[in-house]
C-alpha positions in Angstrom: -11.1 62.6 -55.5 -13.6 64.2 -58.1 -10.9 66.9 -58.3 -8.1 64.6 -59.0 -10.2 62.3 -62.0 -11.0 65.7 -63.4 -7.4 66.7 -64.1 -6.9 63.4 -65.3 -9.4 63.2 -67.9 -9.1 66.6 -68.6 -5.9 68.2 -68.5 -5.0 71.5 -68.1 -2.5 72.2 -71.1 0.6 73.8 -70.5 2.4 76.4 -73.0 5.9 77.2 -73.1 6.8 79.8 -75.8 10.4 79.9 -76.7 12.7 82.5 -75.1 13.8 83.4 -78.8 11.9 85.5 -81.2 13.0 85.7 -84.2 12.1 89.3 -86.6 11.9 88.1 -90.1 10.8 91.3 -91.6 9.9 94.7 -91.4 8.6 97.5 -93.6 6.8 101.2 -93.4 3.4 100.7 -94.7 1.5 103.6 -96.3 -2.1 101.9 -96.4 -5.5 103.6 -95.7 -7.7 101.1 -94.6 -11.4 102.3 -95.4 -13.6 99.1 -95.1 -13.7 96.2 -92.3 -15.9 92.9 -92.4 -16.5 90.9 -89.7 -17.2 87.3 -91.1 -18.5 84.0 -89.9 -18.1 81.1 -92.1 -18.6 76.7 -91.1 -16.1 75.4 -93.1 -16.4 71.3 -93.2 -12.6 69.0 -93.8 -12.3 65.6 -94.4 -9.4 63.2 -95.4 -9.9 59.2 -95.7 -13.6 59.4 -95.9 -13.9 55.9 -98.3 -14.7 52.3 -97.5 -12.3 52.5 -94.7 -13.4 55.7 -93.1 -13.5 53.9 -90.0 -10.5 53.7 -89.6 -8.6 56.2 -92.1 -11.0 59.1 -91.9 -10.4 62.6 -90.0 -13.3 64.9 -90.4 -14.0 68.0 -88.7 -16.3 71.2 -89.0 -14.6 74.7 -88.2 -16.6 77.7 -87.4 -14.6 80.6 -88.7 -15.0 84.1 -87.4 -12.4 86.0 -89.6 -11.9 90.0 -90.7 -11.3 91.3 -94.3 -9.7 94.7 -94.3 -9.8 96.6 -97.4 -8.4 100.1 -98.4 -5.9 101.7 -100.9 -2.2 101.6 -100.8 -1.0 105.4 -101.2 2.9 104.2 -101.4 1.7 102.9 -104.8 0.7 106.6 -105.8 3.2 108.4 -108.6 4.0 111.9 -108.7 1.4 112.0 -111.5 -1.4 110.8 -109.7 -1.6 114.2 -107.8 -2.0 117.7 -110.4 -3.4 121.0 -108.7 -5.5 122.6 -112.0 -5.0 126.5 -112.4 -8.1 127.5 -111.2 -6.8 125.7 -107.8 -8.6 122.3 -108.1 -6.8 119.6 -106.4 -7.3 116.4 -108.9 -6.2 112.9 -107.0 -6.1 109.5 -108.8 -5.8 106.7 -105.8 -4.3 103.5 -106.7 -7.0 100.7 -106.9 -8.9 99.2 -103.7 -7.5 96.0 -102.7 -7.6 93.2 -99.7 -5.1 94.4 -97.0 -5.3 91.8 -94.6 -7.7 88.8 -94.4 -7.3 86.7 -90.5 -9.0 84.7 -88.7 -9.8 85.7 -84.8 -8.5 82.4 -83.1 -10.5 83.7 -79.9 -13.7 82.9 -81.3 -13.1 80.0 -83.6 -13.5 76.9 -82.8 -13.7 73.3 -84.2 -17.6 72.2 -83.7 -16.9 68.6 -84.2 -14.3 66.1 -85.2 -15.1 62.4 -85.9 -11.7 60.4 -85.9 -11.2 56.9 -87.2 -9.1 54.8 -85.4 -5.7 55.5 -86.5 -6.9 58.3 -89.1 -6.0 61.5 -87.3 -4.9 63.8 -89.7 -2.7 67.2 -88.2 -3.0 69.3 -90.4 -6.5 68.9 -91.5 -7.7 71.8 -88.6 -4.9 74.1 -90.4 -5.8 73.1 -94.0 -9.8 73.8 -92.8 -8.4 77.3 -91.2 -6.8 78.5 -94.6 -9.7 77.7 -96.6 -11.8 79.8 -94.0 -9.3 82.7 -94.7 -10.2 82.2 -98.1 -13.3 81.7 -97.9 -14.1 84.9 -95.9 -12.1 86.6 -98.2 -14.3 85.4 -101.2 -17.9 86.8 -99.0 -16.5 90.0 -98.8 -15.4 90.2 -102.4 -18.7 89.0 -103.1 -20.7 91.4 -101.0 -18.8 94.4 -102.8 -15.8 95.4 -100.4 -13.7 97.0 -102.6 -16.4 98.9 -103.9 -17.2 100.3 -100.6 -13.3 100.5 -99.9 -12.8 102.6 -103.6 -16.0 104.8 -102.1 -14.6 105.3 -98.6 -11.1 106.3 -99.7 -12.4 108.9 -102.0 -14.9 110.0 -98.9 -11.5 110.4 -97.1 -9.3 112.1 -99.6 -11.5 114.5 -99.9 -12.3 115.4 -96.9 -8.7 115.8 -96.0 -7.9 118.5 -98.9 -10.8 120.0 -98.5 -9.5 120.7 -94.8 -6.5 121.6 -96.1 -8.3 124.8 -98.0 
C-alpha cells in the first residue's frame, strides 16, 4: 500500500524520444581548445512578483554548473600568418583567443526552489534562468582572464609543436 501512494504522489516520468532525428548542420572545425572552466553560478527568476504575486508570480533559483572553453580558431589563419625567416625561424601569428563553447552540465543543475502562485506558472522561466546562467558563466570566465590564459596556452602549444618539428 505504501508502495502504491508512493507512485502516486510521485510518479516516475516517462520519456519517449522521437524515432526521427533530424541533422541540421555539419561543419569541420579546426579549433585548439587551450583553456576549460568549470563554473558554478545561483541564478534567481521571477515573473509576476507585484501586488498579485500570489497568485501571478513564478519564482525559482537555479544552481548552474556550466563550462567555458576557450582556444583559437586556426581555420581563421591566412597564408600570411605563417613566414619561415632566413636564418630558419619559424614566426606564427594565431588568430585571437575567443569563447568556443559555453554549456551548462544538465547532470548537475538543478532548480533549488520554485514558489508558484496559484495560476502563475511560468514555462519558460527555468529556460530563460538557464540562458542567463550560460551567460552568466560565460561573463566569470571573461572576468577571471580566460582568454588571456587561452592566448598563453595556444602559444605554449604552437610552439612546442614546431619546435618538435626541428
Amino acid at each position: 500500500l505504501q508502495e502504491q501512494f508512493e507512485q502516486i504522489v510521485n510518479p516516475t516520468p516517462t520519456i519517449l524520444p522521437d524515432p526521427i532525428t533530424i541533422v541540421h548542420q555539419m561543419q569541420d572545425l579546426s579549433r585548439l581548445e587551450t583553456a576549460s572552466y568549470i563554473i558554478e553560478k545561483v541564478i534567481t527568476a521571477e515573473s509576476g512578483q507585484g501586488a498579485f504575486a500570489f497568485l501571478f508570480g513564478d519564482r525559482l533559483i537555479l544552481v548552474a554548473h556550466g563550462q567555458v572553453i576557450a582556444g583559437v580558431d586556426l581555420g581563421k589563419m591566412a597564408a600570411g600568418d605563417i613566414a619561415v625567416a632566413e636564418d630558419g625561424t619559424v614566426i606564427v601569428r594565431l588568430p585571437p583567443p575567443e569563447i568556443l563553447v559555453a554549456t551548462l552540465d544538465n547532470e548537475k543543475s538543478y532548480v533549488y526552489d520554485r514558489d508558484t502562485g496559484l495560476i502563475g506558472m511560468n514555462p519558460s522561466l527555468e529556460t530563460m534562468a538557464r540562458q542567463a546562467a550560460v551567460e552568466e558563466i560565460t561573463n566569470a570566465a571573461l572576468e577571471d582572464g580566460i582568454l588571456e590564459t587561452a592566448r598563453r596556452n595556444a602559444e605554449t602549444y604552437v610552439r612546442q609543436l614546431i619546435l618538435s618539428l626541428g
